[in-house]
C-alpha positions as CSV (number, residue, x, y, z in Angstrom):
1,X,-112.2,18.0,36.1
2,X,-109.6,17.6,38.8
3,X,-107.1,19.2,39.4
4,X,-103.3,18.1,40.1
5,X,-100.5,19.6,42.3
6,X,-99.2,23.2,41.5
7,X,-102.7,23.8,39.7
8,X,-102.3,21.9,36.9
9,X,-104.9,20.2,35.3
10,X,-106.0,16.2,34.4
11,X,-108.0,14.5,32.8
12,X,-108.6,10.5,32.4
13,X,-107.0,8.7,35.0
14,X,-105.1,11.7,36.2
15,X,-103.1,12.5,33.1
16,X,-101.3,15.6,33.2
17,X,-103.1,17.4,29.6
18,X,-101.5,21.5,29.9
19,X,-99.8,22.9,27.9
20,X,-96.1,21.8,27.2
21,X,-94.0,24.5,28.4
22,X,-92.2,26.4,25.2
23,X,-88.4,26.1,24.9
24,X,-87.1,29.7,24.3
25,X,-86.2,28.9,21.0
26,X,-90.0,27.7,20.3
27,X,-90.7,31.3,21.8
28,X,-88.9,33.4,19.6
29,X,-90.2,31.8,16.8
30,X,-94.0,31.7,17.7
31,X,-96.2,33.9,16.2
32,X,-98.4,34.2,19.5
33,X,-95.2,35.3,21.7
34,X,-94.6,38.6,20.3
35,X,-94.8,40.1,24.0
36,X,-91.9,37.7,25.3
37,X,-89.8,38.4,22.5
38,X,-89.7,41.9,22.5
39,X,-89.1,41.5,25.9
40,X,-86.3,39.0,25.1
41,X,-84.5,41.2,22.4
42,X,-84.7,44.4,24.8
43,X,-83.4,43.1,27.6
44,X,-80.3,41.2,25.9
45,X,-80.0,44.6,23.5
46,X,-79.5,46.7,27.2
47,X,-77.8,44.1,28.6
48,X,-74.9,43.8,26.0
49,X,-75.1,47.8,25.8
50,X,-74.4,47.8,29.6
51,X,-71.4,45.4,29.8
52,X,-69.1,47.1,27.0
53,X,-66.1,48.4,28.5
54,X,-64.6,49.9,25.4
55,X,-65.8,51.5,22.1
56,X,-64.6,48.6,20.6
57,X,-66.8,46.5,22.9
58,X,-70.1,48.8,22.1
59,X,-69.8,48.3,17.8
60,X,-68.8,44.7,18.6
61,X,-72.3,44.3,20.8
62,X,-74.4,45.7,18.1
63,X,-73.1,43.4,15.8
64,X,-73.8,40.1,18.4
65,X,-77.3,41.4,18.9
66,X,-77.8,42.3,15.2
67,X,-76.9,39.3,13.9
68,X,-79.3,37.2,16.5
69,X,-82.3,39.7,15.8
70,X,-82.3,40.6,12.4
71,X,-83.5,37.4,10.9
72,X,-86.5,37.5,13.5
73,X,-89.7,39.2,12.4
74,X,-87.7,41.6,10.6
75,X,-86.6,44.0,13.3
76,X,-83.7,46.2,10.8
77,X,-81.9,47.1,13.9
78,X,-79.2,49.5,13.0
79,X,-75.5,48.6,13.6
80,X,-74.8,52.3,14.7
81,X,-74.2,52.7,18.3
82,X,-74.5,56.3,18.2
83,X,-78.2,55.3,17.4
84,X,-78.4,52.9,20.7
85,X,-80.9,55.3,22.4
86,X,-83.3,54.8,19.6
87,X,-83.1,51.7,19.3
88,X,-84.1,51.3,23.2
89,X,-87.1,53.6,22.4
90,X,-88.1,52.1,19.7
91,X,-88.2,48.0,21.2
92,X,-89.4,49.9,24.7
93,X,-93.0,51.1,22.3
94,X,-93.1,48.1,20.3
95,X,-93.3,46.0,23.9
96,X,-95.8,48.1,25.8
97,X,-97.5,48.7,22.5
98,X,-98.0,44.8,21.9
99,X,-98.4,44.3,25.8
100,X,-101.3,46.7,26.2
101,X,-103.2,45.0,22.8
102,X,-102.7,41.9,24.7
103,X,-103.8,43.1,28.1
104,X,-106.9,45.2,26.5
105,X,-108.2,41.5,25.2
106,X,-108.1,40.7,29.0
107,X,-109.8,43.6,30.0
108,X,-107.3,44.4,32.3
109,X,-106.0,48.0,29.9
110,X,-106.8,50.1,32.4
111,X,-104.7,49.1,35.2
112,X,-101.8,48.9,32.9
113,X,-101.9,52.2,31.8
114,X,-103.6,54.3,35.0
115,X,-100.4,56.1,36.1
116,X,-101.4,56.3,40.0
117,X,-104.2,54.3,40.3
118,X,-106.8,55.3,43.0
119,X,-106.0,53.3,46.7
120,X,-108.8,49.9,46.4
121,X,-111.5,49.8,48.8
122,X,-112.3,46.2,50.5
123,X,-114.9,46.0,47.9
124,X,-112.4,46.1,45.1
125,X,-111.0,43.2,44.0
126,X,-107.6,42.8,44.1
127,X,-105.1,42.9,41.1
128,X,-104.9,39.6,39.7
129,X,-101.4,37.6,39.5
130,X,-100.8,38.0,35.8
131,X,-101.6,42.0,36.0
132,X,-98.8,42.4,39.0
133,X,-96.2,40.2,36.9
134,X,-96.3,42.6,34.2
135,X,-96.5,45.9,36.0
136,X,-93.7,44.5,37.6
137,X,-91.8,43.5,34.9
138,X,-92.4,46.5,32.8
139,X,-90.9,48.4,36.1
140,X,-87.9,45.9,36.0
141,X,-87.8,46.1,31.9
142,X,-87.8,49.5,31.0
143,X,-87.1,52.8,32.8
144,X,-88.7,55.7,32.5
145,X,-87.8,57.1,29.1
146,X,-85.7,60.4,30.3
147,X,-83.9,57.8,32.7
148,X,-82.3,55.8,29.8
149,X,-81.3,59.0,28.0
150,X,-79.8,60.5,30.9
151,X,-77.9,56.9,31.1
152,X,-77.1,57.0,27.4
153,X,-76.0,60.8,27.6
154,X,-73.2,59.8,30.7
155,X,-72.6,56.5,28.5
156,X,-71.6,58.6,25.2
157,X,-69.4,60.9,26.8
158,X,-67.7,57.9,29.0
159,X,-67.0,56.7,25.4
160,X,-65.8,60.0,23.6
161,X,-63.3,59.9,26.2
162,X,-62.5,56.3,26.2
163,X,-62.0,56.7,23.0
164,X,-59.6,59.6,22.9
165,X,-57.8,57.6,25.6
166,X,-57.3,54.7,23.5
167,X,-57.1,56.8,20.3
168,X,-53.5,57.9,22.5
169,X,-52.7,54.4,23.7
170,X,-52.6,52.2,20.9
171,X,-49.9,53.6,19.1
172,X,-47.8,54.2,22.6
173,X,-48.0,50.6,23.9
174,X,-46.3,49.8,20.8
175,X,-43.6,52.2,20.8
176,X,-42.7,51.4,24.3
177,X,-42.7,47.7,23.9
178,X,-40.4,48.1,21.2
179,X,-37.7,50.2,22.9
180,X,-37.8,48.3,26.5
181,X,-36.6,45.1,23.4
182,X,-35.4,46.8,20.7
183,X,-32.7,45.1,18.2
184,X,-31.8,46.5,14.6
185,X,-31.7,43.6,13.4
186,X,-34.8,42.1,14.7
187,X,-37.0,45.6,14.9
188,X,-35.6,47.3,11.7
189,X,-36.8,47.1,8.5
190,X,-35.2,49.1,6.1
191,X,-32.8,52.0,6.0
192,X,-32.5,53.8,3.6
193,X,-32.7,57.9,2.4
194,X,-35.6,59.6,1.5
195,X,-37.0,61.7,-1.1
196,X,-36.4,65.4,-1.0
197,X,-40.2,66.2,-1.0
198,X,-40.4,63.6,2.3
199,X,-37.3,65.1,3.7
200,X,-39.0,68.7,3.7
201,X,-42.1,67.3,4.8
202,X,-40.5,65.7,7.9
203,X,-38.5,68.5,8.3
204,X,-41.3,70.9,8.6
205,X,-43.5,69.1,11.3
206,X,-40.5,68.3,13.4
207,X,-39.8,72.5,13.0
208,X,-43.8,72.8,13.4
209,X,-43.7,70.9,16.8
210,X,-40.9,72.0,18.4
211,X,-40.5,75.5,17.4
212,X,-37.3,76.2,19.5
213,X,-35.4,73.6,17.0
214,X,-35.3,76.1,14.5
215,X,-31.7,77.5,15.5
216,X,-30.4,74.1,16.0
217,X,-32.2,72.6,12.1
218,X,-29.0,72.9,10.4
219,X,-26.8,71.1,13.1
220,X,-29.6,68.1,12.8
221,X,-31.4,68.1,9.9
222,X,-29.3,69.9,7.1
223,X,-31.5,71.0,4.1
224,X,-28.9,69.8,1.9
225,X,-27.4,66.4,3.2
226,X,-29.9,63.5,2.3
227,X,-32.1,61.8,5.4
228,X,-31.9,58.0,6.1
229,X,-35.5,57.5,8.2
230,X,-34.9,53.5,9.7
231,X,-38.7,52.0,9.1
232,X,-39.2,49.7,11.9
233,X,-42.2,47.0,13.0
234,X,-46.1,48.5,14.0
235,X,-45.3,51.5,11.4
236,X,-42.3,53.3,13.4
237,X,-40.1,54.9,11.6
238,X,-36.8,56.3,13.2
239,X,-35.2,59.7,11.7
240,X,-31.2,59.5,11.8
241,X,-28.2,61.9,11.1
242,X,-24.9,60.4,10.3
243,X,-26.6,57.1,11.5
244,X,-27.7,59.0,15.3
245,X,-31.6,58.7,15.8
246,X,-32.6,61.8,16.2
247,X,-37.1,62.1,16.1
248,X,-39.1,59.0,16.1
249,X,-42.9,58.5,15.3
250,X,-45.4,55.8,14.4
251,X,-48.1,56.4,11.3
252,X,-48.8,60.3,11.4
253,X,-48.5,60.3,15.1
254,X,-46.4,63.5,16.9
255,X,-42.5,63.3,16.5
256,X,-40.2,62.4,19.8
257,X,-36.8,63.5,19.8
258,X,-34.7,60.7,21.4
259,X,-33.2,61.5,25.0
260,X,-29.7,62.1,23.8
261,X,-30.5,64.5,21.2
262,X,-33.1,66.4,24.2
263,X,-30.0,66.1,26.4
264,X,-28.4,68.6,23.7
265,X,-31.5,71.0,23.4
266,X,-33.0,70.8,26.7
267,X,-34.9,73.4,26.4
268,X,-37.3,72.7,22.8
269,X,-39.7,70.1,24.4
270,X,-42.4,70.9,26.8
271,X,-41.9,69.4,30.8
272,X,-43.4,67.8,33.7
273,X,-41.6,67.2,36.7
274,X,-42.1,63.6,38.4
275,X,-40.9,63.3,42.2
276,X,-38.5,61.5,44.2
277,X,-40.4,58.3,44.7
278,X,-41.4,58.2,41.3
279,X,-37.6,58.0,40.1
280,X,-37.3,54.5,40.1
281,X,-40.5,53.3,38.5
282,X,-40.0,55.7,35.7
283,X,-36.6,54.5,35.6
284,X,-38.2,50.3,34.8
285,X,-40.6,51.9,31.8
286,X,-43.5,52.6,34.3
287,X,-46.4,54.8,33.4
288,X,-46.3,58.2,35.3
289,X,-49.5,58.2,37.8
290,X,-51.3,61.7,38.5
291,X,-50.1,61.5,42.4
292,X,-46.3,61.8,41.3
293,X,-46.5,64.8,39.4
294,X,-49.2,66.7,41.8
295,X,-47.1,66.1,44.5
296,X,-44.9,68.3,46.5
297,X,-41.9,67.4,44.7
298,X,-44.0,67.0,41.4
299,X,-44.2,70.5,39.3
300,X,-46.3,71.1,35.4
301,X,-45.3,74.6,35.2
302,X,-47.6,75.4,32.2
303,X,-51.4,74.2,30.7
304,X,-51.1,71.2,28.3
305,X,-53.5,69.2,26.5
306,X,-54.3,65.8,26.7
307,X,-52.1,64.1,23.7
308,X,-48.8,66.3,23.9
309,X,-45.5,64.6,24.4
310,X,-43.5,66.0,27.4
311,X,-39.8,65.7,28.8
312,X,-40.1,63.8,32.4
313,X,-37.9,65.9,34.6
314,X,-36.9,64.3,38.2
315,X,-37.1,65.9,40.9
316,X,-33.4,67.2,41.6
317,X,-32.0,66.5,38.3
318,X,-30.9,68.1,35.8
319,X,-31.7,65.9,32.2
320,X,-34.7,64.6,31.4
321,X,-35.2,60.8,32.4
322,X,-37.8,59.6,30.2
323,X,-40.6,61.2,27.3
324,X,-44.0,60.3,27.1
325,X,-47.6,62.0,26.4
326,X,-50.3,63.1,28.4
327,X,-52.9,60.8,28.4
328,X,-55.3,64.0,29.8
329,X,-54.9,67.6,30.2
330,X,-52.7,69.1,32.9
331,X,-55.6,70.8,34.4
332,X,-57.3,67.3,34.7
333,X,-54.2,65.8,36.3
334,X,-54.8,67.9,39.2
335,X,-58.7,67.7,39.7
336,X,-58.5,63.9,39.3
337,X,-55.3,63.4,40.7
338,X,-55.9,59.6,40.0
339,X,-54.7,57.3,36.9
340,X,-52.1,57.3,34.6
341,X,-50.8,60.9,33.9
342,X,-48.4,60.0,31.3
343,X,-47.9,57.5,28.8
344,X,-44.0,56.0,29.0
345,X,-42.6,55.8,25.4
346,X,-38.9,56.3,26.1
347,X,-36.8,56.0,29.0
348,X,-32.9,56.4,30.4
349,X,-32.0,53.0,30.0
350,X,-33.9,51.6,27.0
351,X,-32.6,50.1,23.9
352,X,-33.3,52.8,22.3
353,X,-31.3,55.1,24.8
354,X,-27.9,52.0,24.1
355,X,-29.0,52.3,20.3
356,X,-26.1,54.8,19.4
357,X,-26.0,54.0,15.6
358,X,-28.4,52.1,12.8
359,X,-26.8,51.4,9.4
């Protein structure tokens, strides 16, 4: 029989008789190509695994690759990413187990599975082309087992503290978008007083928070006059005296006390100090970065957590210029001394700072 270009074979009058190549479709359906579909599904499984950026992004993966998979050859992959690693341990047997059946039939098992095989002699014959390819592959496919959970380990904790992060930033970007723009007439919902069970309740976190209130309770938060709490868009609700917001929060969030009433009680809400050159960009509703609080002129005079709201002192001044909340843990603000410190909610300046009254 003769033989055409690129080794492919004819037969009468030099028709081309191989094999049509399968479309990948064809392949994941065929019962002969388990090998190239567990290689297919492990590969786009690690590959979508690899490209999440958020926690958000992992669970939304899972799902993509779930949904493709499920249906083929009934794979019950689990939509848990916390389960990821044994997932990837599981499709990394199933391949090599299917791969070395297939390779046995060849007679080619053992130089699949010899894990440093002996140097060949001129005698020996060389590895064939198709036994290369799939050592080479499986190198290329799969890493050694303690080298993906070593991977997945730094992975998980990259997420716990993404997640953390966002847990903090989600309600914040809210918050500050609505005071840089914020209108009682287009933000506020209602108005209106609340019952005397809230009233304590409120009462008792603020007092819980901010410890060094207590003195001042009566003077802002009366046991015995009635408090109006303003319910605003993106669940913020705004706690007033006499009309004068006083605390705000969003959900069950930590309460703020607005600048003017901290301008009054200076001393009840935990500081940082920015410096000079971070003045004015605090000033516009800018984040506070690590470097301006690290600084010379920067100053965080006692450990915080990651998550607590703080008065934003500047450097040379007196009153606080803006309130926000740690986005990590003092200690980490120096030892990074990279990123966004501090989460802007409220600054000198805002609507909220103008807002002197809501009916």
């Amino acid at each position: 029989m003769a033989r055409a270009h690129d080794g492919e074979e004819t037969g009468h009058g030099g028709r081309n008789i191989h094999r049509p190549k399968r479309t990948r479709e064809e392949l994941s359906w065929s019962p002969e190509a388990s090998q190239e579909l567990l290689r297919l599904r492990f590969r786009t499984l690690r590959t979508r695994f690899d490209d999440a950026e958020t926690v958000a992004d992992v669970h939304e993966a899972w799902g993509v690759v779930a949904a493709r998979l499920n249906d083929m050859e009934g794979m019950e992959l689990d939509l848990d990413a916390v389960k990821c690693s044994d997932q990837l341990t599981r499709l990394r047997q199933q391949w090599q187990e299917s791969n070395t059946a297939q390779l046995h039939e060849d007679d080619q098992y053992e130089a699949l599975i010899s894990p440093e095989p002996a140097p060949a002699s001129p005698q020996q014959e060389m590895p064939s082309a198709r036994q290369v390819d799939v050592q080479a592959v499986e190198v290329e496919e799969f890493p050694r087992q303690d080298e993906i959970m070593r991977a997945l380990e730094k992975r998980s904790g990259q997420f716990e503290r993404l997640a953390q992060s966002l847990e903090l930033q989600a309600p914040i970007a809210a918050l500050v978008t609505m005071f840089k723009r914020f209108s009682v007439d287009e933000h506020v919902s209602t108005s209106s007083k609340v019952k005397s069970s809230q009233q304590r309740s409120i009462r008792s976190k603020v007092l819980e928070q901010y410890p060094d209130l207590e003195p001042y309770a009566e003077m802002f938060m009366p046991k015995k006059a009635p408090m109006v709490v303003a319910k605003c868009h993106n669940h913020i609700q705004i706690v007033l005296h006499e009309g004068e917001p006083l605390f705000f929060n969003q959900r069950d969030g930590p309460f703020m006390p607005t600048l003017k009433l901290l301008h009054k009680v200076p001393h009840v809400m935990k500081k940082v100090r920015a410096d000079k050159g971070a003045i004015p960009f605090v000033l516009s509703g800018a984040n506070v970065m690590c470097p301006g609080l690290t600084s010379a002129g920067g100053d965080m005079p006692e450990p915080l957590e990651a998550g607590t709201p703080v008065a934003i002192m500047a450097e040379g001044k007196e009153h606080a210029m803006a309130i926000g909340i740690l986005t990590m843990s003092t200690d980490d603000i120096r030892n990074k001394n990279k990123g966004v410190a501090i989460e802007m909610v409220h600054f000198l300046g805002d609507d909220l700072w103008t807002c002197s009254h809501i009916d």
